[in-house]
C-alpha positions as CSV (number, residue, x, y, z in Angstrom):
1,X,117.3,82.9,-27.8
2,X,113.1,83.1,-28.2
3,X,111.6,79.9,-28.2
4,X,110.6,78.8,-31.4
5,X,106.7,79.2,-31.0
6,X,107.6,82.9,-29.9
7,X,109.2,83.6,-33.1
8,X,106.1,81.8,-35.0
9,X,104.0,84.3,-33.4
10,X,106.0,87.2,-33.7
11,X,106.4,86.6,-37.4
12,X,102.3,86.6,-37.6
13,X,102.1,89.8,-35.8
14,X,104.7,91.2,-37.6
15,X,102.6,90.9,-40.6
16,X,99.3,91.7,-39.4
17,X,100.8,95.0,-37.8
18,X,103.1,95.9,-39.8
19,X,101.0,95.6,-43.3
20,X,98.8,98.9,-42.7
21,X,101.8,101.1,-41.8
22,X,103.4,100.0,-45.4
23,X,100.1,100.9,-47.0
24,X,99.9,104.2,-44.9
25,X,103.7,105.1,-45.7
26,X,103.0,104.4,-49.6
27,X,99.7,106.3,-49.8
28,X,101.5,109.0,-48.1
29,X,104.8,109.3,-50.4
30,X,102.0,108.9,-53.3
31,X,100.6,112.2,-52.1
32,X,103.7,113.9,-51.7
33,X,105.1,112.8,-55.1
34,X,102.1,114.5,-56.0
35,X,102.5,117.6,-54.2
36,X,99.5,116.7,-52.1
37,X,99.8,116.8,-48.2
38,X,98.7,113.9,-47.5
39,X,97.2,112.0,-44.7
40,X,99.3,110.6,-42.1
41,X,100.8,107.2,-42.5
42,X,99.0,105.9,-39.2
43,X,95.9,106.3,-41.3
44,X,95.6,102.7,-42.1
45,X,95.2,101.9,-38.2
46,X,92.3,104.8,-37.5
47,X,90.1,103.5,-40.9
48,X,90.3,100.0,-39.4
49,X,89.1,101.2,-35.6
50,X,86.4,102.8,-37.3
51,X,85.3,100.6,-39.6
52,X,85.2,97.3,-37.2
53,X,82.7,100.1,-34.0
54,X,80.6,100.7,-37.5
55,X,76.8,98.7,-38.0
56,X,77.4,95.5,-40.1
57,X,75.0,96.0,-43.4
58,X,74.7,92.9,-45.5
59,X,72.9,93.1,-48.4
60,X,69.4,91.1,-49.1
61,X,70.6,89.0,-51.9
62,X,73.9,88.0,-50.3
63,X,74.4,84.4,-50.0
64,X,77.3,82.9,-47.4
65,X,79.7,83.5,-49.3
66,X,79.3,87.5,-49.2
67,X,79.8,86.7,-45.1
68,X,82.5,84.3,-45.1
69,X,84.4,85.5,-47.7
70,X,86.2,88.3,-45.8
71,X,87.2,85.6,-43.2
72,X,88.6,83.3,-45.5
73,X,90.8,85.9,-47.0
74,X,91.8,86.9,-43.8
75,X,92.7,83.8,-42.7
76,X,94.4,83.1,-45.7
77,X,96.7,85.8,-44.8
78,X,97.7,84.6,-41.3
79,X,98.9,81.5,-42.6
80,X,101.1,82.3,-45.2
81,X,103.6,84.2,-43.1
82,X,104.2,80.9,-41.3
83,X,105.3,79.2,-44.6
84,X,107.9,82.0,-45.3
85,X,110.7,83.7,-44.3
86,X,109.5,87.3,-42.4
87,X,111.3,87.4,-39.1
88,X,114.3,84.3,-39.9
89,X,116.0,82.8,-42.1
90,X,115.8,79.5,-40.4
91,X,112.3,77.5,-40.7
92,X,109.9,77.6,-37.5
93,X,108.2,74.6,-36.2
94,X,105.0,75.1,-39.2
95,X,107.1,76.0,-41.9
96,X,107.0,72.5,-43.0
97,X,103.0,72.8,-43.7
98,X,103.4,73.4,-47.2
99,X,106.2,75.0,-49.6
100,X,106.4,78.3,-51.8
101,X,103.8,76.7,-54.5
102,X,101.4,75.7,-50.8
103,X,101.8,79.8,-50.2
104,X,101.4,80.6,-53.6
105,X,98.0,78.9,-53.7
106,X,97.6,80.1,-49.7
107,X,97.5,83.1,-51.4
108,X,95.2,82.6,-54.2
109,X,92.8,81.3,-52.0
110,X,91.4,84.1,-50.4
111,X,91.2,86.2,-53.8
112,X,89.3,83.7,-55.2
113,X,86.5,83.9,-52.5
114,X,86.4,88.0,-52.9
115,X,86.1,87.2,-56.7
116,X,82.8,85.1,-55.6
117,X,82.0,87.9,-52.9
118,X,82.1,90.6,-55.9
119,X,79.9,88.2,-58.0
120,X,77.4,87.0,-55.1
121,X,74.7,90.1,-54.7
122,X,74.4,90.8,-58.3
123,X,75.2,94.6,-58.2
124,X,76.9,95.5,-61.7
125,X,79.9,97.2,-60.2
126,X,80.7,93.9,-58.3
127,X,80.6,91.8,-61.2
128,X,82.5,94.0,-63.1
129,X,85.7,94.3,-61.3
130,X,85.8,90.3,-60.3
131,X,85.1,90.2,-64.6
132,X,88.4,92.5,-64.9
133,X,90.6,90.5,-61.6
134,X,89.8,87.4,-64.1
135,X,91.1,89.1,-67.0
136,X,94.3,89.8,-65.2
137,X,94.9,86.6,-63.2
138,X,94.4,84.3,-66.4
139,X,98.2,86.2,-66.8
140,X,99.2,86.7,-63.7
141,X,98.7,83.5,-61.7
142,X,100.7,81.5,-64.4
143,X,103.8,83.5,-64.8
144,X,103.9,83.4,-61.0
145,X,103.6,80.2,-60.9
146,X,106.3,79.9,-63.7
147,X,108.3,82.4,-61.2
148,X,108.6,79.8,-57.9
149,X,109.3,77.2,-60.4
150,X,112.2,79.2,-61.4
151,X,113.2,79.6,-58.2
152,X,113.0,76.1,-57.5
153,X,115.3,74.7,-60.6
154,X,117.8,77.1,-59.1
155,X,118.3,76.0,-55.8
156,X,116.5,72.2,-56.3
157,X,114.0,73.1,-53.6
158,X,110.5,73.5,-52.7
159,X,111.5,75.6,-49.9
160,X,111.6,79.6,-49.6
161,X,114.3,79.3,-46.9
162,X,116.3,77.0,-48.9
163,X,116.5,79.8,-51.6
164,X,117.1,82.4,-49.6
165,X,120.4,81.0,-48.1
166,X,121.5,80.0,-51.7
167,X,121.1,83.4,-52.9
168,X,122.5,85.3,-49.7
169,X,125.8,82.9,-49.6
170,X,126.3,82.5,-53.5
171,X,127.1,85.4,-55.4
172,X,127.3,83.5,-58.5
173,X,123.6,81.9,-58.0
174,X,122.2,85.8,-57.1
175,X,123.9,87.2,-60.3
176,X,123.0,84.3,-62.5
177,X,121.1,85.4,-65.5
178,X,118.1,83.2,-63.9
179,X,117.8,85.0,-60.9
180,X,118.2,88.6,-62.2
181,X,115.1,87.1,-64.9
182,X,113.4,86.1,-61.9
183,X,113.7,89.1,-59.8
184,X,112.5,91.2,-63.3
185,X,109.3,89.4,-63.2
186,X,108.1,88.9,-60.3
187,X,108.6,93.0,-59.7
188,X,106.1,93.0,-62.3
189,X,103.6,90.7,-61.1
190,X,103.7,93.1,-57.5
191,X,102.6,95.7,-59.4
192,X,99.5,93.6,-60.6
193,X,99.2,91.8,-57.4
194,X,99.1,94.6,-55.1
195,X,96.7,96.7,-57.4
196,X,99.9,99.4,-58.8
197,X,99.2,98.4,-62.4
198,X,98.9,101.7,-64.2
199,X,95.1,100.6,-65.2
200,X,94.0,100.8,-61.8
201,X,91.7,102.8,-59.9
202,X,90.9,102.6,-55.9
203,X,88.0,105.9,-56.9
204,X,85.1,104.4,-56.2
205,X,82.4,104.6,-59.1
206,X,85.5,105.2,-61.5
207,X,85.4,103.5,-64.8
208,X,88.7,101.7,-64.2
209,X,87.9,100.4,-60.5
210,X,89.2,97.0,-60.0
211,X,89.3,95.8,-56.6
212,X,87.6,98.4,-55.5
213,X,84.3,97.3,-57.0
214,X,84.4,93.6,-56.1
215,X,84.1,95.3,-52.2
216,X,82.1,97.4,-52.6
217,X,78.7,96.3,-50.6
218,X,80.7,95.5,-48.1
219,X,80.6,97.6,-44.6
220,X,81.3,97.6,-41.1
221,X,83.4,94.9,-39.6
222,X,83.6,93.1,-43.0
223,X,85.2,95.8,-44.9
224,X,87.7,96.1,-42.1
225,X,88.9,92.5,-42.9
226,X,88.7,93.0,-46.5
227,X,91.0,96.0,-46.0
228,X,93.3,94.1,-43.4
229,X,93.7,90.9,-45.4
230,X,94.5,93.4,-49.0
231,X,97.3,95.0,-47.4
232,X,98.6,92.0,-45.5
233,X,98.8,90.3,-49.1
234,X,100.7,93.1,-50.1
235,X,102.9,92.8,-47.2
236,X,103.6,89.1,-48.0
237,X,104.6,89.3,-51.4
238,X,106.7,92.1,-50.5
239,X,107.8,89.4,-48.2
240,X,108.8,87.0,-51.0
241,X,110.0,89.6,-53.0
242,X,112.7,90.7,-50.5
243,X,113.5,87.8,-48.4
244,X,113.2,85.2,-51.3
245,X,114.3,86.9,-54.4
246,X,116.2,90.2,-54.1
247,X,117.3,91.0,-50.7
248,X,117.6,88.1,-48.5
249,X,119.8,89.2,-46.2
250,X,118.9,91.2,-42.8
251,X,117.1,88.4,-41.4
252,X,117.6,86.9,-38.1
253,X,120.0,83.9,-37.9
254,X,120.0,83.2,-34.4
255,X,116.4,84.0,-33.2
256,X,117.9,86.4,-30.0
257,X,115.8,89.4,-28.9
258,X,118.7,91.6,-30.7
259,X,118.5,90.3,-33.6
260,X,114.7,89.8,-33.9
261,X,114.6,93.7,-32.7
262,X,117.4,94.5,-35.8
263,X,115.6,92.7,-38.3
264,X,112.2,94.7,-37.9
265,X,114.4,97.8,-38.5
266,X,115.8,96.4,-41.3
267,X,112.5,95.3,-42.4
268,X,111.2,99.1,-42.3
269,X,114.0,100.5,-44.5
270,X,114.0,97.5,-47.0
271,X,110.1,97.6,-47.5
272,X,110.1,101.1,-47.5
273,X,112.1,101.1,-50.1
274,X,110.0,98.7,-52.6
275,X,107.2,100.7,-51.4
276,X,108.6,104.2,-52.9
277,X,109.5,101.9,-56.1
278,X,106.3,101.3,-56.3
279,X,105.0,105.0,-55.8
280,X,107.1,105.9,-58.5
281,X,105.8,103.3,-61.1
282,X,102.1,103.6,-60.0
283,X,103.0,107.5,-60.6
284,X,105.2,108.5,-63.4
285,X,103.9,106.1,-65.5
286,X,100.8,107.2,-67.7
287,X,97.9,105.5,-67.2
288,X,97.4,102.8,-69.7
289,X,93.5,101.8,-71.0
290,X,92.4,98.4,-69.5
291,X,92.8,96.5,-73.1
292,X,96.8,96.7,-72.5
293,X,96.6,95.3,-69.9
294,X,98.7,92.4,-71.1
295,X,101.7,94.0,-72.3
296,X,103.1,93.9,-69.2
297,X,102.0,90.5,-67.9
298,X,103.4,89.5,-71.5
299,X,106.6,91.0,-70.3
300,X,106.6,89.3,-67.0
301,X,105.8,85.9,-68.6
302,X,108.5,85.7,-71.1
303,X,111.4,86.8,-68.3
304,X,109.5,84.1,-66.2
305,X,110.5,81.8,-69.6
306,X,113.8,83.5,-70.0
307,X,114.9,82.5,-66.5
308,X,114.1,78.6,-66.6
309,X,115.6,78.4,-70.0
310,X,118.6,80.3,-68.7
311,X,118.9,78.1,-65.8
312,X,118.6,74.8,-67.9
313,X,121.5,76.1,-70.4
């Protein structure tokens, strides 16, 4: 069995590596659905060795926060996947830090400081998208909020792992109206959260551009992080998604080599398979304009209500 503080580790790295290869794999099957070649789905992993040997260029009227605010997200990242299941299904010796709200707000944490990045030189297209990310988290951060308070009337804990043996032992608690409410919803909010809304745009100078403009003064080693820390977010609520909500089971219950090793397999075909979920919403869905936004974060929010009233019945 791996000592403890191994599998802490390995759980991290798990995330940080493993996160670009998701994106790469998605952006991939995105071209292909597409009837585009492609680039390769090691991609990911040659943009970042490229962008961290370019020159660092920081505008003149940056502030701090247009330094540190990279760093913070990134940070952010690496400490959420200590709070949650990735690797186990048993907590680790800091996975009493904080619970699923504590990652939750982990999490929120470092896209409120690229918000402030986006706004901090003054350039318009900066403003605009951290204007727009606004827009959509005064909808998104309360119906996900809503969702791990869901979550919690339904096992009567704070704790991800908690949940995630309920729902892998319970069949009755994982076909509950609740849960099914709950699993609606939050697959949703990923498509907001990890920028596969269908008013999105990662083109830069493109009318719709989001995320995309809050970054884009940044350069060099900062944009690396930036990049990093987006798709390691997207890894972790994938994370959630899977381990917490849908498909907890694969994970390691005894913390061998074995079964470490079988649960990163498992964790390629599982995530692969949100990812191509994703594709196809991101793809055959038409492209909605920006002020409808909030049909689908409507939607999200009332199964979000749906699933604690279900629960309380």
């Amino acid at each position: 069995m791996l000592d403890d503080i191994v599998l802490q580790c390995g759980q991290v790295l798990a995330v940080l590596l493993l996160s670009p290869l998701l994106h790469g794999f998605m952006v991939t099957m995105e071209e292909r659905v597409q009837r585009g070649q492609g680039p390769s789905i090691f991609q990911p992993y040659r943009d970042l060795w490229k962008l961290f040997h370019k020159t660092l260029l920081i505008p003149e009227s940056a502030s701090w926060v247009f330094f540190w605010a990279p760093v913070v997200a990134f940070t952010a990242m690496l400490i959420v996947p200590m709070l949650i299941p990735v690797l186990t299904n048993f907590p680790l010796p800091l996975s009493d830090m904080g619970d699923i709200l504590g990652g939750g707000l982990i999490l929120t944490l470092g896209g409120f400081f690229i918000l402030l990045a986006g706004l901090d030189t003054g350039q318009p297209f900066g403003g605009l998208g951290s204007s727009r990310a606004v827009m959509l988290a005064i909808l998104a951060e309360p119906t996900l909020i809503l969702v791990f308070i869901g979550i919690t009337f339904l096992d009567h804990s704070m704790l991800p792992f908690v949940a995630n043996h309920l729902l892998a032992q319970d069949p009755v608690a994982y076909w509950s109206p609740a849960h099914i409410f709950l699993i609606f919803a939050f697959f949703i909010l990923l498509t907001v959260e990890t920028d596969r809304l269908p008013i999105h745009s990662t083109i830069p100078y493109e009318i719709y551009m989001i995320d995309e403009a809050r970054i884009l003064e940044y350069s060099g080693p900062l944009l690396a992080l930036l990049k990093w820390a987006s798709w390691m977010k997207q890894f972790l609520l994938y994370t959630i998604f899977l381990n917490v909500f849908f498909f907890p089971w694969g994970l390691s219950a005894t913390g061998s080599f074995g079964s470490v090793l079988l649960t990163l397999l498992i964790i390629l075909a599982k995530y692969g398979a949100v990812g191509l979920a994703m594709v196809a919403v991101d793809t055959l869905q038409s492209r909605l304009r920006f002020y409808r936004y909030q049909e689908p974060l409507a939607l999200s929010f009332l199964f979000a209500v749906l699933a604690i009233v279900a629960d309380q019945l």
